[in-house]
MDTraj code that builds the backbone (N, CA, C; nanometers):
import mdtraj as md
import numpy as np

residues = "UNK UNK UNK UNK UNK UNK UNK UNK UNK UNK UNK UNK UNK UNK UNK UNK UNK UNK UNK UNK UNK UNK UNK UNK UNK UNK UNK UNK UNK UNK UNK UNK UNK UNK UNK UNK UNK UNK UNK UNK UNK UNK UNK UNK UNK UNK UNK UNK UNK UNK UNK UNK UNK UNK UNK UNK UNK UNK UNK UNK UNK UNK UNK UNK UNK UNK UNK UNK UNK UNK UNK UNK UNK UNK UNK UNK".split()
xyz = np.array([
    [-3.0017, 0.8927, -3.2034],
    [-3.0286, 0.7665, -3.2676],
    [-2.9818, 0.7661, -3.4132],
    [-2.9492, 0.8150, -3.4574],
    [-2.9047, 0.8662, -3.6103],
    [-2.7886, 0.9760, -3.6003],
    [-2.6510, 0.8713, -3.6218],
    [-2.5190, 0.9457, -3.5975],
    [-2.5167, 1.0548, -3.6957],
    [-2.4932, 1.0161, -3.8256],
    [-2.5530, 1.0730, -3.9807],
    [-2.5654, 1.2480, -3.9417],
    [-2.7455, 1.2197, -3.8663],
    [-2.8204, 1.3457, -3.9076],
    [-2.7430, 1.4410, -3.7919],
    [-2.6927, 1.3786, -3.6724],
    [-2.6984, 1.4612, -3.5796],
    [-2.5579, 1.5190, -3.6322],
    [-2.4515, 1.4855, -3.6794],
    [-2.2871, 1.5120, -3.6990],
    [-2.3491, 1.6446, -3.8201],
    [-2.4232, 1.6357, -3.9337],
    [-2.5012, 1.7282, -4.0007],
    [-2.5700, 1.8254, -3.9772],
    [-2.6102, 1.8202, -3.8446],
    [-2.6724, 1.9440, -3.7799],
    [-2.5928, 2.0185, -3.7031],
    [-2.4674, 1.9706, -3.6634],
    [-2.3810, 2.0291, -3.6061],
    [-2.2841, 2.0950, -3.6910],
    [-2.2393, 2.0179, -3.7806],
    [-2.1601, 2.0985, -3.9303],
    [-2.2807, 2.2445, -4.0010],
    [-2.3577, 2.1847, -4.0070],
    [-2.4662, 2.3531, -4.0693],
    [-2.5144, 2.4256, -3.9466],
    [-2.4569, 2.3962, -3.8440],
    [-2.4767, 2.5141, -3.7417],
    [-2.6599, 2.5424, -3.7040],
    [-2.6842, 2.3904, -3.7100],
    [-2.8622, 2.4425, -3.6725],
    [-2.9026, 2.5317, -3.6006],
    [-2.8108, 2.4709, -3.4744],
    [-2.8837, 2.5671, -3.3452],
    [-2.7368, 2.6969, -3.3204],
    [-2.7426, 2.7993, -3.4142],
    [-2.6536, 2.8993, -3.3995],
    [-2.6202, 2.9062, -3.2386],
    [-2.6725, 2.9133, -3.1233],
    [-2.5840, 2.9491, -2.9946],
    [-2.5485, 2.8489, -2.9577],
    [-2.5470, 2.6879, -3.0296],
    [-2.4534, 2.5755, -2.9744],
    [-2.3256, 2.5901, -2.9635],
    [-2.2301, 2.5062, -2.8743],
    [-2.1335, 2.5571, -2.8388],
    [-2.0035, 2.4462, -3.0009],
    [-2.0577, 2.3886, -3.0395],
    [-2.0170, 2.3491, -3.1708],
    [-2.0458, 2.4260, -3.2812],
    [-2.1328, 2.5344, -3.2841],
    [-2.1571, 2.6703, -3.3987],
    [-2.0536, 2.7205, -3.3688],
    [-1.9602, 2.7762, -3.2967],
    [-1.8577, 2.8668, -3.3197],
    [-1.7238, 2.8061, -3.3253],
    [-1.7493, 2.6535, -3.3469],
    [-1.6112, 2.5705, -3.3569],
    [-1.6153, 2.4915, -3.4891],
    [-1.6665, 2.5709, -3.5591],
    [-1.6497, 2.4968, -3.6901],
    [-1.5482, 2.5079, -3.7359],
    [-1.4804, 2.4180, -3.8407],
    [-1.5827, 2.2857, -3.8841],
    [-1.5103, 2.1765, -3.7817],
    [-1.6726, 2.0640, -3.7327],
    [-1.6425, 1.9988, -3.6171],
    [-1.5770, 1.8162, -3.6730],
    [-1.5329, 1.8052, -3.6406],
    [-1.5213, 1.6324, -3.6935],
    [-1.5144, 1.5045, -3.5862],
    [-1.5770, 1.4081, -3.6361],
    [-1.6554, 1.3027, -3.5446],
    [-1.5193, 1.2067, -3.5206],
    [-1.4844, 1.1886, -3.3910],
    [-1.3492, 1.1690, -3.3822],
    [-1.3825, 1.0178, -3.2916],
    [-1.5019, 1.0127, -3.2035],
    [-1.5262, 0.8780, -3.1541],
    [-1.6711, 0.8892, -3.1080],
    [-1.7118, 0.7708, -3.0668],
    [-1.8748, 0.7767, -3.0919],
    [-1.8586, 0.6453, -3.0176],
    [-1.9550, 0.5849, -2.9791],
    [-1.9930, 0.4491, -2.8679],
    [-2.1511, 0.4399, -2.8859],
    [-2.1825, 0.3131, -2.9023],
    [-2.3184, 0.2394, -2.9415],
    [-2.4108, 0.2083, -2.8293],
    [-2.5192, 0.2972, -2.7907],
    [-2.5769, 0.1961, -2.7324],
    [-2.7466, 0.1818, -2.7409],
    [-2.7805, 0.0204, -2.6596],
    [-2.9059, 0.0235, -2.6997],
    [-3.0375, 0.0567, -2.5854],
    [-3.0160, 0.1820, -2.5046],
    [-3.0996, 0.2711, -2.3946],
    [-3.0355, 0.4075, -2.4152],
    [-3.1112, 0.4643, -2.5002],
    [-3.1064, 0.6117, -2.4779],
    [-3.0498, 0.6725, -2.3565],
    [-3.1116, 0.6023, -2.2388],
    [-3.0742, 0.6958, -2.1240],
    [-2.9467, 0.6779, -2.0983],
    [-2.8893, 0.5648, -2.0876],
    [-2.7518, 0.5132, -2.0509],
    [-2.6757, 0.5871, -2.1524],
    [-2.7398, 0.6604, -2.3043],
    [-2.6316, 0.7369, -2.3942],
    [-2.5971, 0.8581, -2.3642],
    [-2.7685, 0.9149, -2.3251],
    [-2.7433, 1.0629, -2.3127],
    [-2.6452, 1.1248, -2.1241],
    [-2.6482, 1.0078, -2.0406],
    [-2.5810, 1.0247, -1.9358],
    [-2.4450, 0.9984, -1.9478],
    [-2.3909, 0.9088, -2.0483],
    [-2.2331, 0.9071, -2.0765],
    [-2.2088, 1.0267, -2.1169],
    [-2.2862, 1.0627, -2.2510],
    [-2.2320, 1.1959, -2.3385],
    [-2.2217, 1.3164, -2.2032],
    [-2.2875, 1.3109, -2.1193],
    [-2.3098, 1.4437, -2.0484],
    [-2.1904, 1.4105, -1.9347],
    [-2.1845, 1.2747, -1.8915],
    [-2.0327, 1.2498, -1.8293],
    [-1.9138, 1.2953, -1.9472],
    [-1.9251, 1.2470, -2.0551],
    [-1.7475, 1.2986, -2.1104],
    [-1.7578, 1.4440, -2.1539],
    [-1.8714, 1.5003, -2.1916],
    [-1.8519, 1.6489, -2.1426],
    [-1.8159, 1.7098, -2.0493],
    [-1.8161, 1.6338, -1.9384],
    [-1.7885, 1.7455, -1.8220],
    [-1.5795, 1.6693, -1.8119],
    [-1.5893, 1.5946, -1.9090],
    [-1.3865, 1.5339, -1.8628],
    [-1.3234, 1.6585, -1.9096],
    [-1.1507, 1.6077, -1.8978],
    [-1.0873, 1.7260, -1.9014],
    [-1.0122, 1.6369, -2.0774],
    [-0.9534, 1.7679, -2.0785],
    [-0.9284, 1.7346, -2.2522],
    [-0.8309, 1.6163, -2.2526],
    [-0.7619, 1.6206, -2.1438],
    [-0.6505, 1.4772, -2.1544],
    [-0.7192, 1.3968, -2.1267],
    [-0.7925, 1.3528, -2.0804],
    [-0.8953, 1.2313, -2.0894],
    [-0.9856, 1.2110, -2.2126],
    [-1.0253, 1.3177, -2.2168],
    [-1.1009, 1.3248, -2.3883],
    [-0.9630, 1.2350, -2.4791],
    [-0.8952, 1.2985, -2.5139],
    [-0.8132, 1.2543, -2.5677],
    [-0.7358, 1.1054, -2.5459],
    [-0.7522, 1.0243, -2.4377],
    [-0.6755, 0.9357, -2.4171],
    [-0.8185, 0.8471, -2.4557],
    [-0.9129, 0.8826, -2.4739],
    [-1.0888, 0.7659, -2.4863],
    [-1.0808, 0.7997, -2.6297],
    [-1.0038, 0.9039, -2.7347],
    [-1.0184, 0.9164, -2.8564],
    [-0.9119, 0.8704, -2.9339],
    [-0.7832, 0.8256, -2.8225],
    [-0.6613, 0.7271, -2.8831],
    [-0.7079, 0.5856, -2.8399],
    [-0.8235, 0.5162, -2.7635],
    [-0.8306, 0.4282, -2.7287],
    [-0.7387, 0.3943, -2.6392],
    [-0.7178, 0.5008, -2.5394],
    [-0.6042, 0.4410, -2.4011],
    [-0.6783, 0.4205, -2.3272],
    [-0.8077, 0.3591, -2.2957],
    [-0.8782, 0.3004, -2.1755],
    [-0.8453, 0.2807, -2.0642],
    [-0.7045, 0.2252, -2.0352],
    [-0.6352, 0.1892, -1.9545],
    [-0.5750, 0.3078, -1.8915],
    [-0.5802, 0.4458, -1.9493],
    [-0.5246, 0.5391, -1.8983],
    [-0.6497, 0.6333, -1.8086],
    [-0.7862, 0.6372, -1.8144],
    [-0.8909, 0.7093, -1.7914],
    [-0.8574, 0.6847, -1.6651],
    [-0.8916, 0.5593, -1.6153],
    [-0.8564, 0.6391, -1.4461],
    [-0.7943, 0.6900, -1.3904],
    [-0.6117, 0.6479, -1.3993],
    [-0.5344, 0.7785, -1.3609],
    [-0.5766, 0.9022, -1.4024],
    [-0.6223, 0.9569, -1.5279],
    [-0.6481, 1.0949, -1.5984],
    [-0.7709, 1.1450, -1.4538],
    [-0.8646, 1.0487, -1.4128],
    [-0.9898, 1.1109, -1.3318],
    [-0.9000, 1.1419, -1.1523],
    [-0.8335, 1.1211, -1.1359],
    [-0.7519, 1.1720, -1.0153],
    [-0.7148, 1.3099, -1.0032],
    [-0.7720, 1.3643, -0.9255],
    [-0.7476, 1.4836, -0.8629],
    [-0.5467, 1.5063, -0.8325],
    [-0.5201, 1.6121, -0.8171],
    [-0.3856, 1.6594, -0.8289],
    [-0.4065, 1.7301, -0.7175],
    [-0.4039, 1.7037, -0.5851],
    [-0.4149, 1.7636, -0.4513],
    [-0.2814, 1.8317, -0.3807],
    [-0.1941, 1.8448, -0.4563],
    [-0.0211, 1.8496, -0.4136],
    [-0.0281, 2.0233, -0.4413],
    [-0.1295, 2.0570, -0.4865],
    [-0.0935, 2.2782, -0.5136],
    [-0.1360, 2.3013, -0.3949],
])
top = md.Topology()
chain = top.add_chain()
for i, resn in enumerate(residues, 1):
    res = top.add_residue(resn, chain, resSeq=i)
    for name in ("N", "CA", "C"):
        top.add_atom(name, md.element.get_by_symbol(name[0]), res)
traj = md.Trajectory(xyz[None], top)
């Protein structure tokens, strides 16, 4: 609920075995508003589990590209 404190606790390494403590220094590259907690903390835990080219195409604002990126590559 407070972008601020939480981007600050992650830069001073609060919780030393977070997986942002050993990737310092971290920077806030995109962020999305909403007003139900639950609906926030289940996105964040969906784009954690994406792959970095998707990360990356939701942090250039290619929207239009996320679903091709979520397709499986079944051809190996």
């Amino acid at each position: 609920s407070n972008l601020h404190k939480r981007l600050f606790e992650h830069q001073s390494s609060k919780y030393p075995d977070s997986y942002t403590s050993q990737r310092l220094p971290v920077a806030l590259v995109y962020y999305a508003e909403f007003t139900d907690i639950n609906n926030a903390i289940a996105t964040e835990k969906q784009v954690k589990n994406w792959s970095r080219a998707k990360k990356e195409a939701l942090i250039a604002g290619e929207f239009n590209e996320l679903p091709n990126l979520a397709k499986k590559n079944f051809s190996k």
